[in-house]
N, C-alpha and C positions, 0 to 999 in steps of 0.2 A: 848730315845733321850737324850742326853749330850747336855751340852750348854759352851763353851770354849769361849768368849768374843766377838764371832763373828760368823753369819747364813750364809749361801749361801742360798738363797732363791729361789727354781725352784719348781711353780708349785702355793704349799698353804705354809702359815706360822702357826704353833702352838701358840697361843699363852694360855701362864701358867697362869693362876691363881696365885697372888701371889705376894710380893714384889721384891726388887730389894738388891743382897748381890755386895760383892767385889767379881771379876773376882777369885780370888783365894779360897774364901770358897762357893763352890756349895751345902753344907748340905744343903740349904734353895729349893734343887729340890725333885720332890717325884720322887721313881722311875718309879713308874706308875703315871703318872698325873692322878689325878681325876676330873680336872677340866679342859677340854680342848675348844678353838674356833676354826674352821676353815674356814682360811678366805683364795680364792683363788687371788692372785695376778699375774702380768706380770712374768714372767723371766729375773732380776736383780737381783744382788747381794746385799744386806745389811748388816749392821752392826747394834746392839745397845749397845747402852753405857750407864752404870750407872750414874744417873742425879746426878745433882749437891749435895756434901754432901752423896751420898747412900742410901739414907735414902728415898726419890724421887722415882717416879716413874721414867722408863727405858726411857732415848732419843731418837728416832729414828732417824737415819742417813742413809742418802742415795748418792748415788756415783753423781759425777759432769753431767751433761748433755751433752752430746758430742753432736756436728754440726749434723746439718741434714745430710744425703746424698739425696741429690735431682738428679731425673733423666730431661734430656734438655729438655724444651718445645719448641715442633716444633709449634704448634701453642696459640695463645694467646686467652680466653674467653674473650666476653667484661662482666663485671659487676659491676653494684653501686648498691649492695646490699652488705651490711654485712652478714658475715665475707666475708671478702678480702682475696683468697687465692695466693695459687702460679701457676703460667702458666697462671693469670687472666693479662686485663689491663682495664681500666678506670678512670673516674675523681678522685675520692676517693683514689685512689693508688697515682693519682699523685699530691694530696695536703697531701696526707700521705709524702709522698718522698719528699716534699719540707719541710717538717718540720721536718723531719730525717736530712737534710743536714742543715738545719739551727743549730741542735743540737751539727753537725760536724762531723754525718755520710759522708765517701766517697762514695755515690753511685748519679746515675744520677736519674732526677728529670724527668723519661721518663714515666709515666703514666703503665711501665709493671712491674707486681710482679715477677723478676725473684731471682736467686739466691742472689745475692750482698742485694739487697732487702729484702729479708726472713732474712741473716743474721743480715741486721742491727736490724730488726725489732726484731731477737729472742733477741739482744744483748739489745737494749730498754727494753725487757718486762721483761727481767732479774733483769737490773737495776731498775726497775720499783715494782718489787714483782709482777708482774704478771705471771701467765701458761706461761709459755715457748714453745709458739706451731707453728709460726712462719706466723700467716695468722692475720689479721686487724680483731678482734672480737670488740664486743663492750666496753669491758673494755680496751682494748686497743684504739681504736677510741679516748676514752673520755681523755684516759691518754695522748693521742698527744695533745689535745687542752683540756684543761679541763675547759676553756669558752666558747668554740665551736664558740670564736668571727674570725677565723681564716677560715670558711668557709663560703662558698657561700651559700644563701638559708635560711631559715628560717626551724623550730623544728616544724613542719605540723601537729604530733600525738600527739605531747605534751609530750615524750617522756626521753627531757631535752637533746637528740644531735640532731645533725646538720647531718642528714649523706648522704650518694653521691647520693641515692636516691629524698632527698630534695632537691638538690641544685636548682632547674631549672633550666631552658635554656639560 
């Protein structure tokens, strides 16, 4: 295996034993590694770059997150249980969406997790440093209100949220 400034990653990753040189002198690879991991990952492409200085261990970088493709929900689940996902509707969704639009998302405050919705919400968790996965989990929850004074209901488990579950009637 040759190592040229950049992997295409399908399947597993090697990784060497071993420090980190400049892209241009490779002496520092054995030809035979003798010190190998294998660690199996998704199918994406990566890159690593020598850290700061060279002297560092290797940065891992990884390519931008592209938009979901979501397929239409013909029909809607109700649910107040976390995670909140997509094709759901419920109260939880819709004090979610009120507080996405108050942030200055465009989307409506309809109580359905549809597309416009997943987006603002992956575009929040982005902004946010959260997974990027596009459904109401609890670190997300908590990051919408992080008083949790913004919902109905009372913290019932002692849990420290508010969630649609809680709210009562």
């Amino acid at each position: 295996m040759r190592f040229f400034g950049s992997v295409v990653v399908v399947g597993v990753v090697t990784v060497l034993a071993g420090g980190c040189s400049s892209k241009s002198d490779l002496s520092f690879l054995p030809e035979r590694p003798s010190t190998t991991t294998e660690i199996p990952v998704a199918v994406a492409p990566t890159t690593t770059e020598c850290g700061p200085g060279c002297g560092e261990a290797p940065v891992p970088t990884v390519p931008e997150t592209t938009p979901a493709v979501l397929p239409y929900c013909g029909e809607y689940a109700y649910n107040d249980f976390l995670p909140l996902r997509y094709c759901q509707e419920g109260r939880g969704i819709r004090y979610a969406q009120e507080i996405l639009v108050g942030l200055g998302y465009d989307i409506e405050a309809d109580s359905y997790l549809g597309k416009a919705s997943v987006a603002a919400i992956r575009d929040f968790q982005s902004v946010n440093g959260l997974a990027i996965t596009g459904m109401i989990d609890r670190q997300t929850w908590r990051a919408l209100d992080p008083t949790q004074s913004r919902f109905p209901g009372t913290d019932l488990n002692g849990d420290g949220l508010v969630t649609p579950d809680e709210f009562g009637d």
